[in-house]
Structures are given as C-alpha cells and as structure tokens.
C-alpha positions as CSV (number, residue, x, y, z in Angstrom):
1,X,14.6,-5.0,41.2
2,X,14.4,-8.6,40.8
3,X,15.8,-10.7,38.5
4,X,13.4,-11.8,36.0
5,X,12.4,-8.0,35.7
6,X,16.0,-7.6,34.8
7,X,16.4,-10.1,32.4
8,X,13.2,-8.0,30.7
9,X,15.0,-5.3,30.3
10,X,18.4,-6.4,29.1
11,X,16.3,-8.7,26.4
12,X,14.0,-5.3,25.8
13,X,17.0,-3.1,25.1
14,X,19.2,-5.8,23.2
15,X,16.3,-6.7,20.9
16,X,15.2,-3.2,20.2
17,X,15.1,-2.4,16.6
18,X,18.4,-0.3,16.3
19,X,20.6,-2.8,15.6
20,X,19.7,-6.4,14.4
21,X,22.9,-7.4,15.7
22,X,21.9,-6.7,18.8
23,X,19.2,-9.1,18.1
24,X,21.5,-12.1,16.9
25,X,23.6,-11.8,19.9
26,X,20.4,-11.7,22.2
27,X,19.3,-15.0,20.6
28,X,23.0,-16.4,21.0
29,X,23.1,-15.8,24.8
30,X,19.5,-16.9,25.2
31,X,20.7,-20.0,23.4
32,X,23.6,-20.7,25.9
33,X,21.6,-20.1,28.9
34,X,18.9,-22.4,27.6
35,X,16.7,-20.2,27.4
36,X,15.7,-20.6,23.9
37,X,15.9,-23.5,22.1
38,X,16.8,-22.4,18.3
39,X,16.0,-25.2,16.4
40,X,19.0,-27.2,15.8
41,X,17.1,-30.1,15.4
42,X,15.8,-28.8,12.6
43,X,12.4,-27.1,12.0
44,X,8.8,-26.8,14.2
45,X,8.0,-29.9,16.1
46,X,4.6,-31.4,15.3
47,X,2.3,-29.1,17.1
48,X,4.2,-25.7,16.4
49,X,3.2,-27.2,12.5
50,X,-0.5,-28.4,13.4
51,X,-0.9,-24.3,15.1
52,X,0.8,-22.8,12.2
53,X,-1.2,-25.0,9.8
54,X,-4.5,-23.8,11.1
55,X,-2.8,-20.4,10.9
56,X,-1.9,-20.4,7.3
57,X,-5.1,-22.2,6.6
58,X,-7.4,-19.1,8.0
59,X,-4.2,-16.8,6.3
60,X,-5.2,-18.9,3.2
61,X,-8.6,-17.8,3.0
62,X,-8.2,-14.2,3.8
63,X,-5.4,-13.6,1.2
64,X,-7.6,-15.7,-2.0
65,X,-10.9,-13.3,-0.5
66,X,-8.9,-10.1,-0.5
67,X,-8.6,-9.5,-4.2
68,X,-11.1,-11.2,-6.6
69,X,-10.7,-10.3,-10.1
70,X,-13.4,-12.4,-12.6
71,X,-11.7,-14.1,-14.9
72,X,-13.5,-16.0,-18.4
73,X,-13.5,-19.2,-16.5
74,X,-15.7,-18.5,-14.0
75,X,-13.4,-18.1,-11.4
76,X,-11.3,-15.4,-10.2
77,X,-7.4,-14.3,-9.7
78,X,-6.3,-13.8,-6.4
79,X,-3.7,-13.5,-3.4
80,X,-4.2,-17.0,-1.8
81,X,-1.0,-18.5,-3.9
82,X,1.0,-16.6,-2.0
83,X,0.1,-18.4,1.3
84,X,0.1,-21.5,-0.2
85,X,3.8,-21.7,-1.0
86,X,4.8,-19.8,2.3
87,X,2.9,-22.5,4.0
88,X,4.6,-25.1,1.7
89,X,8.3,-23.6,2.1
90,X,7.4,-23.2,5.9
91,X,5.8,-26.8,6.6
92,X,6.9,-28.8,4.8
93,X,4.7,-31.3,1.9
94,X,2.1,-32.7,4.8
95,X,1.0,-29.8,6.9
96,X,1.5,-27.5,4.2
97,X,-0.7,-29.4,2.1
98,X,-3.5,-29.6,4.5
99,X,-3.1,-25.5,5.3
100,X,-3.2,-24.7,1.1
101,X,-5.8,-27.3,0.6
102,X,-7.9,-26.7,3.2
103,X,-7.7,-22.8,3.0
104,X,-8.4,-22.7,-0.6
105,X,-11.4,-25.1,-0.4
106,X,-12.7,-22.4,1.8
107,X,-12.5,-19.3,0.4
108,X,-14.4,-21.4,-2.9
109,X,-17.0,-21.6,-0.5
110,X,-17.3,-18.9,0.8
111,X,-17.6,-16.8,-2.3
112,X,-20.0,-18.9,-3.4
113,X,-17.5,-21.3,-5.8
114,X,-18.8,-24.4,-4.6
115,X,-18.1,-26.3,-8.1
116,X,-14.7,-25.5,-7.5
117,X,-14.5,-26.0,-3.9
118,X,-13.3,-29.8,-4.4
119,X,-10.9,-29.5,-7.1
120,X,-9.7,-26.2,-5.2
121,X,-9.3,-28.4,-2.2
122,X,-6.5,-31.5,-4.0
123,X,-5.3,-29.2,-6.7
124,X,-4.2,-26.7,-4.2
125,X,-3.0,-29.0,-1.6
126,X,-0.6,-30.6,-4.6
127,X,0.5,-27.7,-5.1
128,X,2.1,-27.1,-1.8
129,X,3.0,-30.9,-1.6
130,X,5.2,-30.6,-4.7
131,X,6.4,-27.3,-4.1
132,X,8.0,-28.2,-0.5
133,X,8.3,-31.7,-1.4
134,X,10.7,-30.6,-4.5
135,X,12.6,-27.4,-2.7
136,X,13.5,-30.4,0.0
137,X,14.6,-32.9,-2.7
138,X,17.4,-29.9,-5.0
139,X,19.1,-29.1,-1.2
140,X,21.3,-26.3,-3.0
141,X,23.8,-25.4,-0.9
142,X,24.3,-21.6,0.5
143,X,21.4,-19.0,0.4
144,X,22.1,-18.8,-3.8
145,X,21.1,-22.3,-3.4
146,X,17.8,-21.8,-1.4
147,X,16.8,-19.2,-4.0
148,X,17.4,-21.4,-7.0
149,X,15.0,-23.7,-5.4
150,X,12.3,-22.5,-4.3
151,X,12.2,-20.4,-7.6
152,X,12.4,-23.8,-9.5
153,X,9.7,-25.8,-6.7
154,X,7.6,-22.6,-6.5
155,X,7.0,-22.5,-10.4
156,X,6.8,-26.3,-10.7
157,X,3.9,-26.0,-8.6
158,X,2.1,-22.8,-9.9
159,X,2.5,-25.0,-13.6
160,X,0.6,-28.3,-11.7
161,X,-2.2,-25.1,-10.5
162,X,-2.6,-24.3,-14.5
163,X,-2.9,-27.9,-15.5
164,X,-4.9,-28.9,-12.4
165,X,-7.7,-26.5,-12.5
166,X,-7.7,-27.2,-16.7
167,X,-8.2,-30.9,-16.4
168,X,-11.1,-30.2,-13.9
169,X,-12.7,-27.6,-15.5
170,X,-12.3,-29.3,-19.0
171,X,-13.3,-33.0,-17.5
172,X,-15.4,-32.9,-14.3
173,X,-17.0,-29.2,-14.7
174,X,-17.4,-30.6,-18.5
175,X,-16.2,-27.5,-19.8
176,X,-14.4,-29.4,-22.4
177,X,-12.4,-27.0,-24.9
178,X,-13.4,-24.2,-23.3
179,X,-11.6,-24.9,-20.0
180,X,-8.6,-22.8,-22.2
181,X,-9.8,-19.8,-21.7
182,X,-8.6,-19.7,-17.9
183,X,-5.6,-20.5,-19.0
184,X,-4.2,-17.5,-19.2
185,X,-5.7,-16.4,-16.4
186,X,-4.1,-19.1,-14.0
187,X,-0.8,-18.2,-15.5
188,X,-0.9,-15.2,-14.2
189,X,-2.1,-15.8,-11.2
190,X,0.4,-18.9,-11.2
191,X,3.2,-16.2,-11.8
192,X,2.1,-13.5,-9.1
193,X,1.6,-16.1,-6.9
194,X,5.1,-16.9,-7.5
195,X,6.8,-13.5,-7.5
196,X,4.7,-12.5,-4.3
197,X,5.5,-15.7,-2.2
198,X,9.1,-15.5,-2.8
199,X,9.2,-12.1,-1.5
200,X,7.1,-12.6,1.6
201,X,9.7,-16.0,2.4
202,X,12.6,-13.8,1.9
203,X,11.7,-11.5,4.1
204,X,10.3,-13.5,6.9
205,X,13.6,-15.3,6.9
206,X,15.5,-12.3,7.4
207,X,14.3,-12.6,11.1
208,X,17.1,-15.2,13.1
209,X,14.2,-16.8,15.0
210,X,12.2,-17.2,12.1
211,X,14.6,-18.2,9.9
212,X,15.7,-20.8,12.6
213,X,12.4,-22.5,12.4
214,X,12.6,-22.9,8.7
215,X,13.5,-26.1,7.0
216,X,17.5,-26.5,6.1
C-alpha cells in the first residue's frame, strides 16, 4: 500500500463522524505536518472570499426565491436575510456586501421586482456592510462575546432593511405615506432573518475547519 493511500485512510477513519474529537485531533496533526494551513492568519484570503462571494451571491438568490409570501407593499417576505448576514459574519463588510447586494438585486429580477431591484441592490448590501462591519468593531471576548454581537450587528442591520426599503418606497417608488404599510412586514422578515441567520452561523461554526476560516 503506498503511502498517500495510507494517509487516506488514517484521515478517513479519524474524521469519520463518531467522534468529533477525532476530528480536532486530525486537523491538529494535519496542522503540524503542514498539511493544512488553519488560518492563523486570520480568515479566507482574497480569492477563497471572491469564490465564496459568488457562492453566497447564487445562495442569495435561491434562499429570497424559495419562499415568497405577498406582502401590502408590493413585495414579498422571504429567506434571502438569512444569507445575507451569513455572508456578512462570513466575509466580512466588502465581499459580503457585494454577495447580499448582488444576490438580492437578482432574485428582484427575477421575480419580476424590477422597481425594487435597485434599492434591493444598496439597501441590501448596507445591510451586510453594517452588520459585519459592526460585529468587527464590539470584539466581545469569549463565544458569550461573539453571540452578543452578532445579535446586536445582526439586528442593527435588519432595522437599516426596515428603514431602507421605507425611504425608497415612500420617496423614489413615490409611495409616500403609504410606504408604512410594509412596515410591519419588513419587521418580520427583519426578525426571521435574524433568528434564522444566527442559527445557520452557529452551527456552521461548530465545524473546526469552518470555524477556523471565520473572522476572530
């Protein structure tokens, strides 16, 4: 048997899902040997975020097409929020940005929103900015810490969503007053959005390699 074929193995039985600490310990000894570079320098380098980017982008779209539930505005609630602070907690305020913005902007476009489309494209892409651009900025120490912020970054952002898509609707759809009636409706997509996100980030960090590519 050669020795690559070994390797397979021992990494195959180590890493199989009875034990996660068989796992850590794979990724330890992978480390040493350097065989796997864990990122202690801190994050994905610029193309792992330009891949995962496009990724989340197409993730973006899927997730805000999945559900679509009308809402008085002329719009609709939907699953896309979620993405868009994973991809903010994940990349950070620039490529996370680009990935809600740009993700967004197309599902609008595809379901046939095309007043929204460019409103859906800044608002959306703020929204990420100031959720990962605030979650860097508390730097809470511990995983208490990490919680607290991206509870407090994730809902700052969702509130910018409710003000955003009111300010266009009111001003440049010239809705006017009547831009309040989605109100309540992006407050509740705000807040799922919220809940949802939080989960799927808790859960993808639970994973050491994932949780190694994550921002401190």
């Amino acid at each position: 048997m050669s020795r690559n074929s070994q390797e397979h193995r021992e990494i195959d039985n180590s890493a199989s899902p009875d034990s996660g600490v068989g796992q850590i310990e794979e990724l330890k000894r992978l480390k040493s040997e350097g065989r796997y570079q864990a990122e202690s320098r801190g994050g994905l380098n610029s193309l792992q975020k330009l891949v995962a980017a496009g990724m989340l982008a197409a993730l973006t779209t899927v997730a805000t097409l999945l559900v679509q539930i009308p809402t008085p505005s002329r719009g609709f609630l939907n699953m896309g929020d979620v993405v868009v602070l994973v991809s903010a907690w994940v990349l950070g305020p620039v490529y996370g940005a680009a990935a809600a913005g740009i993700g967004s902007m197309l599902a609008d476009l595809i379901a046939g929103y095309t007043m929204f489309a460019p409103g859906t494209l800044i608002i959306k892409g703020l929204v990420a900015l100031i959720a990962a651009a605030l979650f860097a900025a508390l730097k809470f120490k511990g995983n208490g810490g990490r919680i607290l912020a991206r509870l407090i970054s994730g809902t700052v952002g969702e509130l910018f969503m409710v003000f955003g898509y009111f300010i266009y609707e009111a001003v440049i759809l010239g809705m006017g007053p009547g831009a309040l009636a989605g109100v309540p409706g992006n407050l509740g997509q705000g807040a799922f959005g919220l809940i949802a996100g939080f989960v799927v980030i808790t859960l993808l960090e639970r994973h050491p390699y994932i949780r190694s590519r994550l921002p401190a």
